[in-house]
Structures are given as C-alpha cells and as structure tokens.
N, C-alpha and C positions, 0 to 999 in steps of 0.2 A: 109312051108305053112304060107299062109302070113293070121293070123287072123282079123287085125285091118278092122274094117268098113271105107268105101269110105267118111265117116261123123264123123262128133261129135254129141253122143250121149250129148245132153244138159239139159235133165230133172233131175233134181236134188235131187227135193221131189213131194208130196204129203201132202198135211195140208190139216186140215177141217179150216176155218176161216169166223168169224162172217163177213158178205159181207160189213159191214159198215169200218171195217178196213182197206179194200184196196182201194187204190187211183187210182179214174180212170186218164188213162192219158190224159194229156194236147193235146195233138196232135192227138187225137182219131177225123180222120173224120167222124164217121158212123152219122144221128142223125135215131134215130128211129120212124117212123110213128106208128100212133094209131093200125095202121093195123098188124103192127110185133107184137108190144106191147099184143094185145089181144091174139093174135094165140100163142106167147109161153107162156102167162099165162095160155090156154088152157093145153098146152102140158106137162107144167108142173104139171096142175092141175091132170090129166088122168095118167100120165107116173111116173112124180116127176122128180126130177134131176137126169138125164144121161150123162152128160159130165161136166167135169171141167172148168173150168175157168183156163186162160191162166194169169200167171204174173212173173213177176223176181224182184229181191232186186232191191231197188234201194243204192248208196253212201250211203245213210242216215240208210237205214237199214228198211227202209218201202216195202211193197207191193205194186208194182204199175201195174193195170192192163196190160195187151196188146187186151186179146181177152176176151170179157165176160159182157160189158160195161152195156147193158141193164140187163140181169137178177142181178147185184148190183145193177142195180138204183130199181129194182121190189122187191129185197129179202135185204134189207139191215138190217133187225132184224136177218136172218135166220142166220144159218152156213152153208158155203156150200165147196166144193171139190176145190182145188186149186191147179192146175197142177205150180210147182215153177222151173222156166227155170233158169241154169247157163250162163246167157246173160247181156253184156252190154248194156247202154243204145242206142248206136248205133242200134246194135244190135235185140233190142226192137223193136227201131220205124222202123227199117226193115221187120221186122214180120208183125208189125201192117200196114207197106203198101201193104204187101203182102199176109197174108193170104186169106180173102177177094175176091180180085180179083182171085187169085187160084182159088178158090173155083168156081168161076164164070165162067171160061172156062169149066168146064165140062160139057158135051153135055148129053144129053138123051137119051136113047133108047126106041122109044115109045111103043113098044108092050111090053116092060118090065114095063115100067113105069102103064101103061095101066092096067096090071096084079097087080103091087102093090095098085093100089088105089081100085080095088077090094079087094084085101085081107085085108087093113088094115081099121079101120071103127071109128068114132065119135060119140059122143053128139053134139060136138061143132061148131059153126056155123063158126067161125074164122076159125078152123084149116081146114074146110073142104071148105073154098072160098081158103084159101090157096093152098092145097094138090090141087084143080082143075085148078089151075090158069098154 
C-alpha cells in the first residue's frame, strides 16, 4: 500500500511574528484599493485574525512574504500567525502568481451564496458593500 501523497507537503512551521519583521516581496503585483483596505479592517476589527499569512526563508535567513502583503502593511506593530512554507525562491514567486488568480476562477452558486449573506450580518459599511457586490 502505497502511502506517500500525490504532493509535497510543504508547510514547515507556524510562528507568531511581529508583521514589521517580514519582507514584503519585491515582486508582489497586488496593489490594494482604499476599498480592500477598509473591508479587512472591518473584518478584522468584528472577527480578528483568522488566517495566516503565507511566507518562506529566504538565502539570508529572513521572512519574506508570499501572500498576506496588505494586513502587514495594516498591522506592522501587531504579531500575527505565519504559515512558514519549505519553498524556494522560484518557488515563491510561483505561488505568488498563482494563488490569486486560483482563487479567482471559482464560480458561485447563487442561491447559496444568497443564503449566506442572509445568515451572516455587520456594523460595517465596507464589509457589507463588499459581501453585496
């Protein structure tokens, strides 16, 4: 029986790291509108941090982001969760063109979608032009 996974499992660690420590990357095309900007302050204001932040070593022995670029540039006093990938810098910037776009092909289902934005509910004027858009 063949155990091994069809992949490489590549997560390495988990650190809490103060967000000013890590290096966004150089090659990061996102840039973020006022409009992102406000809606995850929102979410994180209501919720707090739910998901890590994506980065690997780099040569040097630094943290250098992949996926997480804006809540550093928002929280760079805070600590925050740091999912730490065993990836090359190739590697990396593979990620960083690809996540992203992933994300973006997936399609909705509206009478689900439709149900979730009933159930789930705000203060905030941001997250909720968001959630309706």
């Amino acid at each position: 029986m063949n155990t091994q996974p069809p992949y490489k499992l590549r997560i390495r660690e988990h650190r809490k790291i103060r967000a000013s420590e890590l290096l966004v990357h150089p090659l990061n095309p996102r840039i973020h509108p006022d409009a992102q900007k406000s809606a995850l302050s929102a979410i994180l204001n209501e919720i707090g941090f739910a998901r890590s932040l994506l980065a690997y070593e780099t040569s040097e022995g630094k943290l250098q982001l992949i996926d997480g670029h804006l809540r550093k540039e928002l929280f760079q006093d805070q600590e925050v969760m740091v999912e730490i990938l065993d990836v090359n810098e190739q590697e990396a910037n593979a990620l960083l063109l690809s996540l992203d776009p992933l994300a973006a092909l997936a399609q909705f289902d509206s009478p689900t979608l439709e149900a979730l934005r009933k159930a789930a509910s705000t203060q905030s004027e941001a997250l909720q032009t968001l959630w309706d858009s």
